[in-house]
N, C-alpha and C positions, 0 to 999 in steps of 0.2 A: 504494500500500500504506500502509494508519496504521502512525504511527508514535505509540509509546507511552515517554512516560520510564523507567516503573517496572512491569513485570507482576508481580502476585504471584500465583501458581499456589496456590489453596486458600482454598475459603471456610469453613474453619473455624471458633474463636474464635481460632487465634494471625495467622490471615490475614486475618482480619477487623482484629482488634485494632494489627495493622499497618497496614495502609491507612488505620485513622484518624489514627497518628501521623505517619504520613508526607506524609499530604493538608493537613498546617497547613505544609510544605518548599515547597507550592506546583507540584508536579510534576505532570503529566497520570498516572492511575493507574487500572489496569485490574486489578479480581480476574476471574480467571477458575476456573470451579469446574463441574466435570463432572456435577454431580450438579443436580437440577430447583432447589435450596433450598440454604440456608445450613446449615451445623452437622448434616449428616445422617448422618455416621459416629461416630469419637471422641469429638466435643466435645456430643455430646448423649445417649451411650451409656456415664456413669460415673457416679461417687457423687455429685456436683456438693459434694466438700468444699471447701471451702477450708483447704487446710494452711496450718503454721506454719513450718515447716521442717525436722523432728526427723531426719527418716531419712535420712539424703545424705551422702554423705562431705564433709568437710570442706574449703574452696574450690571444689567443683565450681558448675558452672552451676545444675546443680537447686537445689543448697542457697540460693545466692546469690540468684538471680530467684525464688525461693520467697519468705525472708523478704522480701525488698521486694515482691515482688508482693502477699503477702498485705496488708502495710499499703498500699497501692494501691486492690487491690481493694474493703477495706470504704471507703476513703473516693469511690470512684466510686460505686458501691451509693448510699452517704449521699448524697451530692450528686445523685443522678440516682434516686432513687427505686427502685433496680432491688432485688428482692425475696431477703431474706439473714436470718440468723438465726444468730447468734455466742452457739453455743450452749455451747460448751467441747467437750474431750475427754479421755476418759481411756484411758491403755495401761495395761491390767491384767496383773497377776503371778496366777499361779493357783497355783503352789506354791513353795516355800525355791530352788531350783533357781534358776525362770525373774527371782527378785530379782536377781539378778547382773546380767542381762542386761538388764533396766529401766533399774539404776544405768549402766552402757556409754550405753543410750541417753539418759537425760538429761545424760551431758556430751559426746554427740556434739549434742544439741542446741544446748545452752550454747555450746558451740564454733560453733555454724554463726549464732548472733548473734538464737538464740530468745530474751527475755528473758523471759517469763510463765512458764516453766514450775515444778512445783510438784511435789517429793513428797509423796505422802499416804497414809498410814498405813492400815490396815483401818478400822479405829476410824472416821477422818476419813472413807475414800468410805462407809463407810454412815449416816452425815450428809445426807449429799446424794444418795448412789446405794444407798435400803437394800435393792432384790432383786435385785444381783448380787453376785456371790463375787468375793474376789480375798484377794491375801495384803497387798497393797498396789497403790497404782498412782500412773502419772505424768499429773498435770494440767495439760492445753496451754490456757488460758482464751483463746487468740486461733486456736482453731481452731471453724470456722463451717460452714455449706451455704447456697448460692446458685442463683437461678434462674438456669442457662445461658442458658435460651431467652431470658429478659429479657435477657440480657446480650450477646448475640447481635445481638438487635431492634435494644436499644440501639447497638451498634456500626453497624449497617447501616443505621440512620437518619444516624448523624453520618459516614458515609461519605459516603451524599447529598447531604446539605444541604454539606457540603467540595469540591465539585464529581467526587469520583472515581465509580469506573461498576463493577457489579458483572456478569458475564455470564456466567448459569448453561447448564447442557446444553451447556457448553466443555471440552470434554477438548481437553489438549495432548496431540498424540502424535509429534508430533518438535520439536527444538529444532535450530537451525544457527549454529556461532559466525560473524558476519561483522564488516566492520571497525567498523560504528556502534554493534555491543551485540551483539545476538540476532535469529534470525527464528523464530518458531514458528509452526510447524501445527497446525491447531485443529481437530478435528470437533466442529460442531454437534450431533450426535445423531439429526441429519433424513437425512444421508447427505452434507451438506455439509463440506465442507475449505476451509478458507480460514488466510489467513496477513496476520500483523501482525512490526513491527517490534519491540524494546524495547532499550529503553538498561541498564538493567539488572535481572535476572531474581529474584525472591525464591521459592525451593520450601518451599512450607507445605501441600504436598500430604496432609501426614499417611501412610493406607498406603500409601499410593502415591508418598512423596518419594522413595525409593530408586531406585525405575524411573524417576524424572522425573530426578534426578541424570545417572543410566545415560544416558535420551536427549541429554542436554547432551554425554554425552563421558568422564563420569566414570567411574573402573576402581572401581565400589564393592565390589569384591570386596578390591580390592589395601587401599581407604583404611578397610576395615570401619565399610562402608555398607548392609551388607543387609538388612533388615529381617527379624526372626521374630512371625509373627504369636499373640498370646497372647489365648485368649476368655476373658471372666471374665462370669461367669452371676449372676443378683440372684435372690435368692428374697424375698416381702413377708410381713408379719405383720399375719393379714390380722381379730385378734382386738383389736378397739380397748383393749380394757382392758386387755389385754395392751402393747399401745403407748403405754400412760399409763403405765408402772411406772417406765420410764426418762425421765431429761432431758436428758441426755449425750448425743454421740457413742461409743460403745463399742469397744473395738480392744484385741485379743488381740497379744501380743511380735509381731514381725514376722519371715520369715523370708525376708530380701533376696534371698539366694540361688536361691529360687523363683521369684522373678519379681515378689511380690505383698505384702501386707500382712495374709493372715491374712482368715478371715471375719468379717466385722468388723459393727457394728450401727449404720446411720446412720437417724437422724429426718429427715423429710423436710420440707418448710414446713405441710405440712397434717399432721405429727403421726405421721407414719406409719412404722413401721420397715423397713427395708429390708435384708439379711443378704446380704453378696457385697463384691466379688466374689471367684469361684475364680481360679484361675490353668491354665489349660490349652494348653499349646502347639499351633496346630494347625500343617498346612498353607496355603499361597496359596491354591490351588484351593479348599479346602473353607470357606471365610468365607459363616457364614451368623448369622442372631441368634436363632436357634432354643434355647430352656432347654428342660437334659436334667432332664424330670421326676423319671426316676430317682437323680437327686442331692440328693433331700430330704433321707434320712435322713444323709447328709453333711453339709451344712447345718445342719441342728438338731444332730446332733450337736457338728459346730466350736462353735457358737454358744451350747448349753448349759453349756462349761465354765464360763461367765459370767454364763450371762442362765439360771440354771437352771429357772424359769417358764416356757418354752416347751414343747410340746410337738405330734407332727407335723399334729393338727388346723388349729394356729396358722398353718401354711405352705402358701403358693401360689406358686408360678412368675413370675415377675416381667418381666424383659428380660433383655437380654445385651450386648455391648459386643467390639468387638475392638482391643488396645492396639499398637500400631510400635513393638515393642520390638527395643532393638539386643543388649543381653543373650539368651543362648539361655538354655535351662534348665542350673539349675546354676554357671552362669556368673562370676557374679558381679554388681557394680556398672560400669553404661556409663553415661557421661552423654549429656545432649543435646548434638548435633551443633548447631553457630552460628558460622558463619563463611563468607565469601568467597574463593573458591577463584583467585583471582589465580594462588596458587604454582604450580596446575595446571594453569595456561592460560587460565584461565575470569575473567576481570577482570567484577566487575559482575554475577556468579553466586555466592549468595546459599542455602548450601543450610540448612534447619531440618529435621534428620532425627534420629528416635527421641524426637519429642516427648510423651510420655506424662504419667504424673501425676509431679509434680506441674504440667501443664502448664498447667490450666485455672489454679488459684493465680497461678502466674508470669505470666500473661497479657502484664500492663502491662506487668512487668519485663524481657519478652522485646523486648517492640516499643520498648521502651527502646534495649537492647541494639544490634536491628539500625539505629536511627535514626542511632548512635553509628560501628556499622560504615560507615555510607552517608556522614555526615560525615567522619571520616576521609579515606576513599577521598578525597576531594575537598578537601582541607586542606592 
């Protein structure tokens, strides 16, 4: 039977972006990802921003691996060519009211260690943004959008050339704790089961970390492990003249609570605007990436309290996305799960669960993170 040092369960970008940090440790390292390809769920089905850190409570994970991640990110981009545009953004205020709640969130920024950001007067964004409304708004200058998929590429190249191994059409479908690490059962996908050893386990499964927890052993119900699944739907603006009015990223107050950030308007690298996503809780069973046409006039409506130049001709049906969220509706603020489950029996198990946005951000900062948990352990 092989034996592996390090398995990390998911080839997403936070499973990817770990197996590169951890392949310069010198360890034998296997991604295993159930799926034909890299990045085919979450990490290729969102805005592709790069946050700054605004919305997060104050010392959580999010907040933390956000700001460093973000200064990360653009200098891997810079250094490796991989394709980004730091474009700025602004959170608009649209009446006397929602000012209140602008000013909360630029010192929950300040707090979480953003230092660019910037109030700015009406006056001031129609200087720089003159066809949208606002009463004022907050400017984040170090929030940007990036190519995933480059960024992805990128990773899966420098996993190679570092000698680890990536091996897709692998679903784990049981884990068993023994005395050397772990043994996991793997189907192929051809109708094959086969099993490997591993010394210690990393779950970057994304929707599916919760169940992969579960088969180790974990009571995710008892440790509030379960995952709710939330589909957020992109509508495009598909009137180019209309896509030159703005230069921003665009983003209406945000209402945490909901799950989401508000229909928000991102530029894409070729220019293009992009309106989502919604917030909708579904079911497991029902995960599909189907846009509900009939949510146009939703869409435009969110969308025009700002960008009041649009109108429904402007709008086409775009993609969809579905987030592992540990918050339910209404809920509040959850952060991500990162940490090694020792206390529960599980030494050298490794769970990454409820990793959402700002995850793509965090990337680095995450694989930071667990390099640090992995030294430890061994310290």
């Amino acid at each position: 039977m092989e034996k592996i040092d390090i398995v990390i369960i998911g080839a997403g970008v936070v499973g990817l972006s770990i197996a590169v940090k951890l392949a310069d440790l010198k360890h034998s390292i296997y991604v295993l990802e159930r799926n034909s390809s890299f990045g085919q769920e979450t990490s290729s089905r969102n805005s592709e921003v790069i946050h700054a850190g605004i919305y997060y409570d104050e010392g959580s994970l999010k907040a933390k691996t956000c700001v460093e991640g973000n200064r990360l990110l653009y200098e891997i981009c810079m250094k490796n060519e991989i394709p980004f545009n730091k474009l700025g953004k602004l959170i608009v205020s649209i009446t006397k009211d929602e000012e209140i709640e602008l000013d909360k969130l630029y010192e929950k920024g300040r707090n979480n260690g953003v230092v660019d950001l910037r109030m700015l007067s009406c006056q001031e964004v129609r200087r720089i943004e003159p066809s949208i409304i606002c009463t004022k708004a907050l400017f984040s200058s170090s929030t940007g959008i990036i190519d995933s998929h480059s960024l992805m590429t990128y990773f899966v190249t420098e996993i190679k050339q570092k000698g680890a191994d990536i091996a897709y059409n692998s679903e784990v479908v049981a884990i068993e704790k023994i005395s050397s690490g772990y043994r996991l059962s793997i189907n192929d996908k051809r109708g094959n089961v086969f099993n490997i050893e591993a010394g210690l386990i990393i779950n970057c499964a994304g929707l599916n970390s919760d169940k992969v927890a579960q088969a180790a052993g974990v009571d995710i119900k008892k440790r509030g492990y379960e995952l709710k699944y939330c589909k957020g739907q992109y509508f495009r603006v598909i009137n180019r003249r209309k896509c030159a009015l703005i230069s921003h990223l665009i983003y209406p107050l945000p209402n945490i609570k909901e799950g989401g950030l508000g229909i928000h308007a991102t530029l894409d690298l070729n220019g293009s605007i992009r309106l989502g996503p919604d917030t909708c809780y579904i079911n497991r069973d029902e995960l599909d990436y189907v846009v509900d046409k009939g949510k146009k006039e939703f869409f435009l409506n969110s969308a025009r309290r700002f960008l009041p130049f649009l109108d429904e001709f402007d709008l086409t049906e775009d993609s969809a996305g579905i987030r592992p969220k540990l918050q339910g509706k209404n809920e509040g603020f959850r952060d991500f799960v990162i940490r090694e489950e020792n206390d529960l029996g599980f030494p050298g198990f490794i769970n990454l669960i409820g990793i959402e946005s700002p995850g793509l951000t965090a990337v680095l900062s995450i694989a930071k993170y667990v390099e640090n948990i992995i030294k430890n352990m061994f310290s």
